[in-house]
LUMKOL-464565 format. One line per 4 residues: number of its first residue (from 1); for each residue x, y, z of N, C-alpha, C, O, CB. Coordinates in pm, 1 decimal, padded with zeros to 6 digits. Each point is the difference from the previous one (the first is absolute). Glycine has a CB too. Example, Ala and Ser with C-alpha at 12.3 -4.5 7.8 and 13.67 -1.06 7.14 Angstrom:
2
1	01319.0 -00569.0 00780.0 -00089.0 00119.0 00000.0 00090.0 00120.0 00000.0 00103.6 -00001.9 00066.5 -00292.8 -00115.4 00058.1; 00154.2 00222.3 -00196.6 00082.0 00119.0 00006.0 -00077.0 00109.0 00073.0 00050.9 00110.8 00016.9 00067.5 -00173.6 -00231.4
! end
This chain:
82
1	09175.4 02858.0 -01582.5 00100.9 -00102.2 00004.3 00019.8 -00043.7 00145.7 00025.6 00078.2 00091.6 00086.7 00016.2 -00299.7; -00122.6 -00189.4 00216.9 00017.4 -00096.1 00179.4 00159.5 -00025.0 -00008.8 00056.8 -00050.8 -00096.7 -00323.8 -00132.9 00125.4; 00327.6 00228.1 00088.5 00146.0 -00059.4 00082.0 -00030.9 -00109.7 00035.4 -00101.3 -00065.5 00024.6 00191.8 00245.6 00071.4; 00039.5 -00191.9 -00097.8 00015.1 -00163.8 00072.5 -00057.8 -00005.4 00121.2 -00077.1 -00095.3 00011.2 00288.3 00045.7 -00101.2
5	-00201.7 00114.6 00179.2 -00037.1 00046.7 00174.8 -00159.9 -00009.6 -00041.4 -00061.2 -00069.4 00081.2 00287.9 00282.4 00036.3; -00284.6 -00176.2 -00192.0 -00152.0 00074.1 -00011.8 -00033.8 -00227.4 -00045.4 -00047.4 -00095.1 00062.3 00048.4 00525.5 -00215.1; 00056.2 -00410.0 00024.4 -00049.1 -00169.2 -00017.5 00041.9 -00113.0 00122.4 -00058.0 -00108.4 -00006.7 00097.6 00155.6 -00265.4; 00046.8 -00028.8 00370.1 00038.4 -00106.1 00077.3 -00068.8 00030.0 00134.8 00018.1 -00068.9 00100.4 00206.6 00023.7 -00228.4
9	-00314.1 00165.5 00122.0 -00071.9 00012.7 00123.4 -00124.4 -00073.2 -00070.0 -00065.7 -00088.0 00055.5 00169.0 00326.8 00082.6; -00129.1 -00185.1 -00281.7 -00129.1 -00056.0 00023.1 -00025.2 -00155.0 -00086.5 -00106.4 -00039.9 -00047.4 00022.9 00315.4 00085.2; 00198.1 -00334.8 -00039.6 -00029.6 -00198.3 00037.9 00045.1 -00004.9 00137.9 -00025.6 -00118.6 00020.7 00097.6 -00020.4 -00264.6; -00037.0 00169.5 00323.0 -00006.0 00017.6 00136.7 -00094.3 -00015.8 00074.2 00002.1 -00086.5 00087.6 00119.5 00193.3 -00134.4
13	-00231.7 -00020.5 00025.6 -00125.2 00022.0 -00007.2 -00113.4 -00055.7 -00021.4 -00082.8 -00022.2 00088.3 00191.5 00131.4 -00114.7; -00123.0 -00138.8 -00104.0 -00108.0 -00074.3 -00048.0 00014.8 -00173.7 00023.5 00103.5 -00061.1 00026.4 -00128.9 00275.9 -00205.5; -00095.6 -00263.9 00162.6 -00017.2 -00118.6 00051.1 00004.0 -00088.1 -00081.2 00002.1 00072.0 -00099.9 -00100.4 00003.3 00242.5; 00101.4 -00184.5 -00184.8 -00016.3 -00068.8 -00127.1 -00070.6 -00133.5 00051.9 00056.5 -00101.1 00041.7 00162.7 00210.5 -00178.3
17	-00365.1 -00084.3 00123.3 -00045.1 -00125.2 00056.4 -00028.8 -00126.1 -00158.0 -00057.0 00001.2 -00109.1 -00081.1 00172.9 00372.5; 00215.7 -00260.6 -00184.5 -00048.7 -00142.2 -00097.4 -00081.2 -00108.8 00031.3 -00016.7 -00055.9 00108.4 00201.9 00087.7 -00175.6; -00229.4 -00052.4 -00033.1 -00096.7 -00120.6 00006.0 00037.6 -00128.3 00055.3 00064.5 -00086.7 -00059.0 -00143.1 00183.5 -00121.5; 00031.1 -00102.4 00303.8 00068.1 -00142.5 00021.6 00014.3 -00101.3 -00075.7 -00084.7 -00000.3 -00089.4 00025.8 00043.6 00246.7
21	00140.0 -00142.6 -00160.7 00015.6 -00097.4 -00072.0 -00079.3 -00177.0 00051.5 -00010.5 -00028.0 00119.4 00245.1 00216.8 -00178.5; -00271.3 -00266.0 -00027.7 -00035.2 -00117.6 00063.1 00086.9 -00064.5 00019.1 00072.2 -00047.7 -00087.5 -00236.7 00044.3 00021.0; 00178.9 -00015.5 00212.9 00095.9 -00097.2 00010.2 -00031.2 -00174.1 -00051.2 -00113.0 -00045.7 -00016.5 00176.1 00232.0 00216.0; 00078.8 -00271.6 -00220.1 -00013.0 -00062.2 -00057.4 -00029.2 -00155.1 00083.8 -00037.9 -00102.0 -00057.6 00157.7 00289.5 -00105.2
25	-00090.4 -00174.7 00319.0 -00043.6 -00057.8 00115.3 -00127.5 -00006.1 00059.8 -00044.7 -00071.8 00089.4 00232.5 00118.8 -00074.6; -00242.4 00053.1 -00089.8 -00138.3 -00050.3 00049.1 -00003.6 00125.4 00151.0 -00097.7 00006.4 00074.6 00104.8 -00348.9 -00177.2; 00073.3 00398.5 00113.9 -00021.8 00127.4 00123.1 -00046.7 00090.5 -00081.7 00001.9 00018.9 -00121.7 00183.2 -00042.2 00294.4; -00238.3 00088.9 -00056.3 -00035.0 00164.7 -00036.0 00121.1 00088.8 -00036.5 00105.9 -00004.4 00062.6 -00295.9 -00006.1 00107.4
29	00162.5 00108.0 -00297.3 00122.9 00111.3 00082.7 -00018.1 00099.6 00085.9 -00100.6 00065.6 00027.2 00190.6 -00085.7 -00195.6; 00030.0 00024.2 00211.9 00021.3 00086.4 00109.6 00040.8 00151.6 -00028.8 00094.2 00052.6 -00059.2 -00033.4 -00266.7 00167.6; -00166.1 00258.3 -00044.7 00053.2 00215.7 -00058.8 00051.9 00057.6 00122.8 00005.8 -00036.6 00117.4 -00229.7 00126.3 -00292.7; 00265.2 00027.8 00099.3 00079.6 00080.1 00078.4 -00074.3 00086.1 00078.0 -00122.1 -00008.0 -00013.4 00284.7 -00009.0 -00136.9
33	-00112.6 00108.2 00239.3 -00100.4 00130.4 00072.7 -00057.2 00049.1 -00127.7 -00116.7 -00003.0 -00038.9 00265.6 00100.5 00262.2; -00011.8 -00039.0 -00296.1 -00043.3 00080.5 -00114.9 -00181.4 -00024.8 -00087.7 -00103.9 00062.9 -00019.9 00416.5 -00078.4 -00001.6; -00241.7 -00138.3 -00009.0 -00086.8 -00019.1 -00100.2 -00191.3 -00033.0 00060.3 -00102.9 -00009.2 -00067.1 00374.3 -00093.0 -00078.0; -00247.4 00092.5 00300.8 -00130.8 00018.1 00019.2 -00032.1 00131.7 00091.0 -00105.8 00014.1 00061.3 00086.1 -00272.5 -00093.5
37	00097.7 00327.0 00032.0 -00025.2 00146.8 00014.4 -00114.6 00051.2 -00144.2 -00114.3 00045.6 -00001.9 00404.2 -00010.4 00141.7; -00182.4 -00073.6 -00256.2 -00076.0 00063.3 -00070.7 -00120.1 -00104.4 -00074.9 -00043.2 00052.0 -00102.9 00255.7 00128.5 00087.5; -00274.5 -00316.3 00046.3 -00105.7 -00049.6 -00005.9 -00086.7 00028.5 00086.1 -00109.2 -00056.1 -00009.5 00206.7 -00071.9 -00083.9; -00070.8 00235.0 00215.3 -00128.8 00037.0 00086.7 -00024.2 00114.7 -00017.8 -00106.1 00061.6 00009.6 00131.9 -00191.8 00147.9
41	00129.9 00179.0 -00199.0 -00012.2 00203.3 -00084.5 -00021.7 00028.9 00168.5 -00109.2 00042.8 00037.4 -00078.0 00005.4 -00368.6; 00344.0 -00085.0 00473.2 00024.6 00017.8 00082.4 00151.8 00025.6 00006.3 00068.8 -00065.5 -00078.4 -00277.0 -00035.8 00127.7; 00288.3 00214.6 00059.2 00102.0 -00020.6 -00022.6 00085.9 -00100.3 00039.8 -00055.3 -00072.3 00083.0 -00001.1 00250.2 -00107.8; 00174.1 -00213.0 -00001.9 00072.9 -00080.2 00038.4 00005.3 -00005.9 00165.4 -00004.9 -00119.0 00031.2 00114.1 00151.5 -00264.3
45	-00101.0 00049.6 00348.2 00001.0 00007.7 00070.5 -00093.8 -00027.7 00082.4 00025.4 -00054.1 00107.6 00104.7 00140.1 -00198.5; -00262.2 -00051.2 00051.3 -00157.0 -00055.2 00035.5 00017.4 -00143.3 -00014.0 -00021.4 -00064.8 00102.4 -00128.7 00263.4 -00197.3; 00175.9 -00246.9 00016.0 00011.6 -00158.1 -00062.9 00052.2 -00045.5 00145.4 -00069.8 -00072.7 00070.8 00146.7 00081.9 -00375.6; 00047.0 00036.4 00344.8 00097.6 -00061.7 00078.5 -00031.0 00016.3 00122.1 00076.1 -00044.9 00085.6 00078.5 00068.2 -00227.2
49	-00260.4 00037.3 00174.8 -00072.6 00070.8 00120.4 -00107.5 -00096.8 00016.8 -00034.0 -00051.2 00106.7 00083.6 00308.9 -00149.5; -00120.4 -00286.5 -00119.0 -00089.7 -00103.8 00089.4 00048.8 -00162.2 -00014.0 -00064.2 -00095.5 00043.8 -00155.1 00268.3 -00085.8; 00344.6 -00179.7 -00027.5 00056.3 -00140.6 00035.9 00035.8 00001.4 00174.8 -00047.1 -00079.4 00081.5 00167.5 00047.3 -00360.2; -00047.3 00118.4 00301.2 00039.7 -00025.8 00165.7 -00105.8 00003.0 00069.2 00018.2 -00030.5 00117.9 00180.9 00129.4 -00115.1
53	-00333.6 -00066.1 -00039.9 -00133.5 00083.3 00144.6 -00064.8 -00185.7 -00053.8 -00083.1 -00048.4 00076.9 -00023.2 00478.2 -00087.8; 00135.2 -00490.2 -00075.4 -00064.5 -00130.2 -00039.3 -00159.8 00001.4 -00080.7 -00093.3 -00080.1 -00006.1 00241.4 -00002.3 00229.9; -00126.4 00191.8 -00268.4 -00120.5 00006.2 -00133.7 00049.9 -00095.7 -00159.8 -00067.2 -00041.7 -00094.4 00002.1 00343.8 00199.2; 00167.6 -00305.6 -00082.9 00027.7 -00065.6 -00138.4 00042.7 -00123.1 00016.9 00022.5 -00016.3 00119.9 00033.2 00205.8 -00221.1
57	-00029.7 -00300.8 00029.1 00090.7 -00040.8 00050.1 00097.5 -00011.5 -00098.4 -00028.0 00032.0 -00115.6 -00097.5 -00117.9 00278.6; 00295.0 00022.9 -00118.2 00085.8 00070.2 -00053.4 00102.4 -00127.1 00050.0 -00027.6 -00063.9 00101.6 -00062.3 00356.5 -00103.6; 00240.2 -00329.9 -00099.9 00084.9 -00099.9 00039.7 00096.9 00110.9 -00024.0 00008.8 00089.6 -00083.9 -00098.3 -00351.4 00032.1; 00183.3 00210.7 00191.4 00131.9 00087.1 00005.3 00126.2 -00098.0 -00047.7 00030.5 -00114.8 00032.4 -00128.9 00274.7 00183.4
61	00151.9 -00073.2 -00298.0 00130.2 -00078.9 -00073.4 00105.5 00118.8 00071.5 -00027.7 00119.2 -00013.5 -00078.8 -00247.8 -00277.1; 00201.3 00095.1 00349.8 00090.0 00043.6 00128.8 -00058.7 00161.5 00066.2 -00047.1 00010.2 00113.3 00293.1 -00155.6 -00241.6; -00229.4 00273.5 00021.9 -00044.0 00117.2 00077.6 -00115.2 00079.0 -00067.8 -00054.7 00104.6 00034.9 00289.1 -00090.2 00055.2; -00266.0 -00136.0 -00251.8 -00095.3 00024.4 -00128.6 -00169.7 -00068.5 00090.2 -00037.1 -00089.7 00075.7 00282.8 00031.8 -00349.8
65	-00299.1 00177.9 00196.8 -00152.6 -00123.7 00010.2 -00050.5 -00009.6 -00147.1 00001.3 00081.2 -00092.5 -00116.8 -00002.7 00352.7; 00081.5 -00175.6 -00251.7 -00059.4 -00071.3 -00141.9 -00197.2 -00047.0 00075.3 -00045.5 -00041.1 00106.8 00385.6 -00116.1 -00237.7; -00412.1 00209.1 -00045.5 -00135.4 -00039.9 00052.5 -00042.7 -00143.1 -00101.8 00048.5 00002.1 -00113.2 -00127.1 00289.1 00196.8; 00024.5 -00366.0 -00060.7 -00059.8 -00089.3 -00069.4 -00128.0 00046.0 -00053.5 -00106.3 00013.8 00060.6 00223.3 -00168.5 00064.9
69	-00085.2 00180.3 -00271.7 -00098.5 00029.8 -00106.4 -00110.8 -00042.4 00031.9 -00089.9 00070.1 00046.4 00225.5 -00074.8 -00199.6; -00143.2 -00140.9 00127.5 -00123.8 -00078.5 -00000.6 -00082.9 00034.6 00139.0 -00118.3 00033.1 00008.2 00239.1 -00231.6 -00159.7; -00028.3 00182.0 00254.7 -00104.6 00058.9 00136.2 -00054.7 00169.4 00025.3 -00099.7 00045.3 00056.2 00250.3 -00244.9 00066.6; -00028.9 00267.7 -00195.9 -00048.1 00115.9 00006.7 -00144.5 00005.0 -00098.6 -00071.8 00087.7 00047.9 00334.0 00003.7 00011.7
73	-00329.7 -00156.5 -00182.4 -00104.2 00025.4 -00113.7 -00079.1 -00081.1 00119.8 -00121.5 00004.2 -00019.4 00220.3 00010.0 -00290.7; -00073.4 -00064.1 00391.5 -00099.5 -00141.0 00033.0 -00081.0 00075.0 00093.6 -00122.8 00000.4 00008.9 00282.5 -00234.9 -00024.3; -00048.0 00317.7 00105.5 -00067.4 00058.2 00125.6 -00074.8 00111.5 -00018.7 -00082.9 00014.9 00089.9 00247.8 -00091.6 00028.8; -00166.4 00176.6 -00218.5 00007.0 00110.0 -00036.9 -00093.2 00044.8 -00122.2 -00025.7 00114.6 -00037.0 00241.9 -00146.2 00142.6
77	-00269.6 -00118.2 -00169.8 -00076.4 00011.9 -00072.8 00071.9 00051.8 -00172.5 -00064.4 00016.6 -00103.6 -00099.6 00017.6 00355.9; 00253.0 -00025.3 -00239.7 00046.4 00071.7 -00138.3 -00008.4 -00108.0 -00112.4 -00013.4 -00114.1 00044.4 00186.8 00284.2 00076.0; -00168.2 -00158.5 -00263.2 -00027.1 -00060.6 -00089.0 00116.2 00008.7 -00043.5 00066.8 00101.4 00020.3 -00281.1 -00082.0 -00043.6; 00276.0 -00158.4 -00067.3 00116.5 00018.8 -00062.6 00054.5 00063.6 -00098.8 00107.6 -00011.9 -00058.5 -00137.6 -00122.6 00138.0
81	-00078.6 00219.1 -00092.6 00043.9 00074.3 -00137.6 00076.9 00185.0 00027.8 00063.3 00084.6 -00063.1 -00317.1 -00258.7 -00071.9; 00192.1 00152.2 00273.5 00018.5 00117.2 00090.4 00186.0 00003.0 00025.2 00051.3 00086.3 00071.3 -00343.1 -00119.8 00067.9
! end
């Protein structure tokens, strides 16, 4: 049987990556560290390590970075199904 403490550490925890959505403007969407942490199966922190060293590139929304999907598959070779 899981406590409350035991279940609220672990959605705490775990990640919930979603499928980006198409936007309806005609932009790319924009992901989170998270969610391309775990499309390179890197941690969040690596991610953010090589946004600042300028391996990635990356749009800052005030103290957030956001990656552009479409440039991240473009540069990187990944397929959209990935």
């Amino acid at each position: 049987m899981v406590n409350y403490a035991q279940e609220k550490s672990q959605r705490r925890h775990s990640t919930v990556i979603k499928k980006p959505r198409k936007s309806r403007t005609g932009l790319s969407p924009l992901l989170t560290v998270d969610e391309v942490a775990a499309l390179f199966n890197y941690s969040p922190r690596t991610i953010r390590r090589m946004a600042n060293r300028g391996k990635i590139p990356f749009i800052r929304i005030g103290a957030q970075l956001r990656f552009d999907s479409h440039e991240l598959r473009r540069r990187f070779g990944l397929s959209k199904e990935e």
